[in-house]
Each structure stands twice: as structure tokens, then as C-alpha cells.
C-alpha positions as CSV (number, residue, x, y, z in Angstrom):
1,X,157.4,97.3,36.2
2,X,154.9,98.1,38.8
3,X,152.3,99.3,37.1
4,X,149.6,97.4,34.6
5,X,146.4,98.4,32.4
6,X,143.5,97.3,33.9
7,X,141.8,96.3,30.5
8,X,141.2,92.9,30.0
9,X,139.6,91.3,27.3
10,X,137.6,88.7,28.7
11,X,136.4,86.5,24.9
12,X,140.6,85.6,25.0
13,X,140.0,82.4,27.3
14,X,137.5,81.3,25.0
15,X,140.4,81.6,21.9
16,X,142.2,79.1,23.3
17,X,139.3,76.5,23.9
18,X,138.5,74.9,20.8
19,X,135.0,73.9,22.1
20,X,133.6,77.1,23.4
21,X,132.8,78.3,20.3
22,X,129.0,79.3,21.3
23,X,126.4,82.1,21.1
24,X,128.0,83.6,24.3
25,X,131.3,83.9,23.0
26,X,130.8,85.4,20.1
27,X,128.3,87.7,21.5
28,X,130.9,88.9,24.6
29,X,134.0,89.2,21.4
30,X,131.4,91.6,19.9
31,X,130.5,93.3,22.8
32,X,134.6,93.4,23.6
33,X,134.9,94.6,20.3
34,X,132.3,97.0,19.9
35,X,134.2,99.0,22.9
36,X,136.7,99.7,21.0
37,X,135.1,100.5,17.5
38,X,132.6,103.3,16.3
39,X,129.1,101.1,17.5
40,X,128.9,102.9,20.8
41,X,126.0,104.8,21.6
42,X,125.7,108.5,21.1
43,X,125.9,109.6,25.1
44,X,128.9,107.0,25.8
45,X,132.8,108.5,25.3
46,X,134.5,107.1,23.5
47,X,138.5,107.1,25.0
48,X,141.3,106.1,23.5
49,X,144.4,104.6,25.4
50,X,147.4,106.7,25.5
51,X,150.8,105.6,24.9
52,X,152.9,105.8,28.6
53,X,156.5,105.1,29.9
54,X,157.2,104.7,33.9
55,X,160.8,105.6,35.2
56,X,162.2,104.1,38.3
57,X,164.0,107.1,40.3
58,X,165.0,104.3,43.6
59,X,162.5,107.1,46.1
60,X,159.5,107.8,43.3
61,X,158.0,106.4,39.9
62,X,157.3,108.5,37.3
63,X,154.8,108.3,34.9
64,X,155.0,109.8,31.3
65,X,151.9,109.9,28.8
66,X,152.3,111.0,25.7
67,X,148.8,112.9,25.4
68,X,149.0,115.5,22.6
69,X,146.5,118.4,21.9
70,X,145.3,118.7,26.0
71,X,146.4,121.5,28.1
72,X,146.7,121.5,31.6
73,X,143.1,122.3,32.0
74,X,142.0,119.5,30.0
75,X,143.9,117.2,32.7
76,X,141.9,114.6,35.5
77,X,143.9,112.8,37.7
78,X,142.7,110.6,40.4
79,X,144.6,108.1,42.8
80,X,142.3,105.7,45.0
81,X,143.8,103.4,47.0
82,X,146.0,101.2,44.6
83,X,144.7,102.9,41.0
84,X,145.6,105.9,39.4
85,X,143.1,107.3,36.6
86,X,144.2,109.7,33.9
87,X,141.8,111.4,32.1
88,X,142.7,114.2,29.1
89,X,140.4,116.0,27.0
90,X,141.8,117.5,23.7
91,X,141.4,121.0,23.1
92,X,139.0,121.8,19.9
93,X,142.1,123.2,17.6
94,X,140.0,123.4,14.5
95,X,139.1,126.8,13.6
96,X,135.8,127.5,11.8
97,X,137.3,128.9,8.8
98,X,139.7,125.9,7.8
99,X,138.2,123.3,6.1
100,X,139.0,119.6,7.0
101,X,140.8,118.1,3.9
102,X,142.1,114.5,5.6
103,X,142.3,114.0,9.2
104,X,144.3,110.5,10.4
105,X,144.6,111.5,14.1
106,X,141.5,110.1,16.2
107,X,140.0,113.0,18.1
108,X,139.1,111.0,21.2
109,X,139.4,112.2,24.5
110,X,142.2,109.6,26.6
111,X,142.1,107.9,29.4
112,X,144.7,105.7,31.0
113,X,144.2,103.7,33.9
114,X,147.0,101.8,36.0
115,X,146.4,99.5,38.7
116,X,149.4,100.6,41.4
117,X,151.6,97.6,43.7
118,X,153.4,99.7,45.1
119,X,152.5,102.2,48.0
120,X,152.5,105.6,46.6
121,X,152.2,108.8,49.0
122,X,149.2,109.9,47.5
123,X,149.6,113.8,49.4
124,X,152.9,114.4,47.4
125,X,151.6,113.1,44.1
126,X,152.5,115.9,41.3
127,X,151.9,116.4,37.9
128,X,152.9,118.9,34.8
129,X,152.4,118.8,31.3
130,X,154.6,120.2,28.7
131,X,154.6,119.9,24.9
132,X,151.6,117.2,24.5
133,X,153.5,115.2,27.9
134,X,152.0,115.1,30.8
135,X,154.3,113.8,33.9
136,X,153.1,112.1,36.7
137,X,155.3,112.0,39.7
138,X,154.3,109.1,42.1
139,X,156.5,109.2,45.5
140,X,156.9,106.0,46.7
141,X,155.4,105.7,50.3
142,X,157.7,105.5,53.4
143,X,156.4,102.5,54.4
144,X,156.9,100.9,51.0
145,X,160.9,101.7,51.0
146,X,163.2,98.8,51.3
147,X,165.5,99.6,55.0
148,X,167.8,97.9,56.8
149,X,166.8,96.0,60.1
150,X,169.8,95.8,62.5
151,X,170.1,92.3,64.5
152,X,170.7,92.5,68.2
């Protein structure tokens, strides 16, 4: 696969040394943690990963992100030089008459962001969204295709 998350969690060296067990560690695991959890301040967003395939098609990569509620307009995608940032914002879909009896699914905005090895022609890059999937289309760049050098 060519692609990889870019979150790291940096407290997992320290798992595996038994004698780093220290006032840093455990204060870089919270702050690891607290990224994840509800103890973010009020003007931070708070994103949750989305769940993504890639497809090999031999001339481009294609990208499939499972991002439900978001529309096309609700859609950000960026590509600088070897990363690719997806961000979706859900649409608001409760109406002021219901009222909320259980609610399961987070209503966090995603984001998704893949570090690229592989030159992608960044002009040609497409994307759609249909049915809570939105499809990235990545064409791999000429100069990144495999070709056959002749000997003389």
C-alpha cells in the first residue's frame, strides 16, 4: 500500500521501556490521550478519523472514505507535495422539532490525512461523493510509471 496515516502516538516508545516510567511520560500519554477524548478546549475541533480503502488501478490509486452525513459541499481536499488532506463536515440533519432520544454516532467533523510515496499528477486529481462515499482519484504521475529502457 502506498499510502499511511500520519498520526503517531509518540508515549508508545516509552511502553516498551520499563524504566521511562516518569513525569514526562505520563504527562505526553495524557496529552496523546486527551486528543482523542472530550478534554479539548472549546475553540479546538475536534475530528474523527474516517474509515478508507485504496485501490490499485496499474495507471492511478484510488481512494475511498467512507464519510457519511457530508455532501459535496461539506468536502476539503488538499494535495501538497507528498500529502493529501481530507476534510468533511457533516451536515446538521437534526431538525428542531425532533427530539433526541439516543444518539451513538459521534457528530464530529472528519479528517483524514495520508502521507503519499508515490508521485501523483496533482492537476488530474478528481473526486465525487455519492451515498456517504467520497472517491478520491489520484493519477499516478508519468514520471512515477514503471517503462521499459531498451539496451543498445
Amino acid at each position: 500500500m502506498f499510502l499511511k496515516p500520519t498520526q503517531t502516538h509518540h508515549w508508545s516508545k516509552a511502553l516498551t521501556c520499563g524504566h521511562n516510567f516518569n513525569r514526562k511520560f505520563f504527562n505526553e500519554m495524557n496529552t496523546e490521550l486527551c486528543k482523542t477524548n472530550e478534554c479539548q478546549p472549546a475553540n479546538t475541533i475536534n475530528y474523527q478519523k474516517p474509515r478508507y480503502s485504496v485501490i490499485d488501478h496499474n495507471d492511478f490509486y484510488q481512494v475511498r472514505v467512507n464519510v457519511p452525513g457530508v455532501n459535496k459541499d461539506g468536502v476539503s481536499i488538499t494535495h501538497e507535495g507528498d500529502t493529501l488532506l481530507i476534510k468533511a463536515t457533516r451536515n446538521a440533519a437534526n431538525r428542531s422539532d425532533w427530539k433526541l432520544l439516543r444518539q451513538e454516532n459521534r457528530e464530529r467533523d472528519y479528517q483524514l490525512k495520508l502521507q503519499l510515496n508515490v508521485d501523483v499528477d496533482g492537476e488530474k486529481i478528481s473526486a465525487k461523493t455519492e451515498n456517504g462515499i467520497l472517491t478520491v482519484t489520484l493519477p499516478i504521475a508519468e514520471a512515477a510509471k514503471p517503462r521499459t529502457i531498451s539496451v543498445e
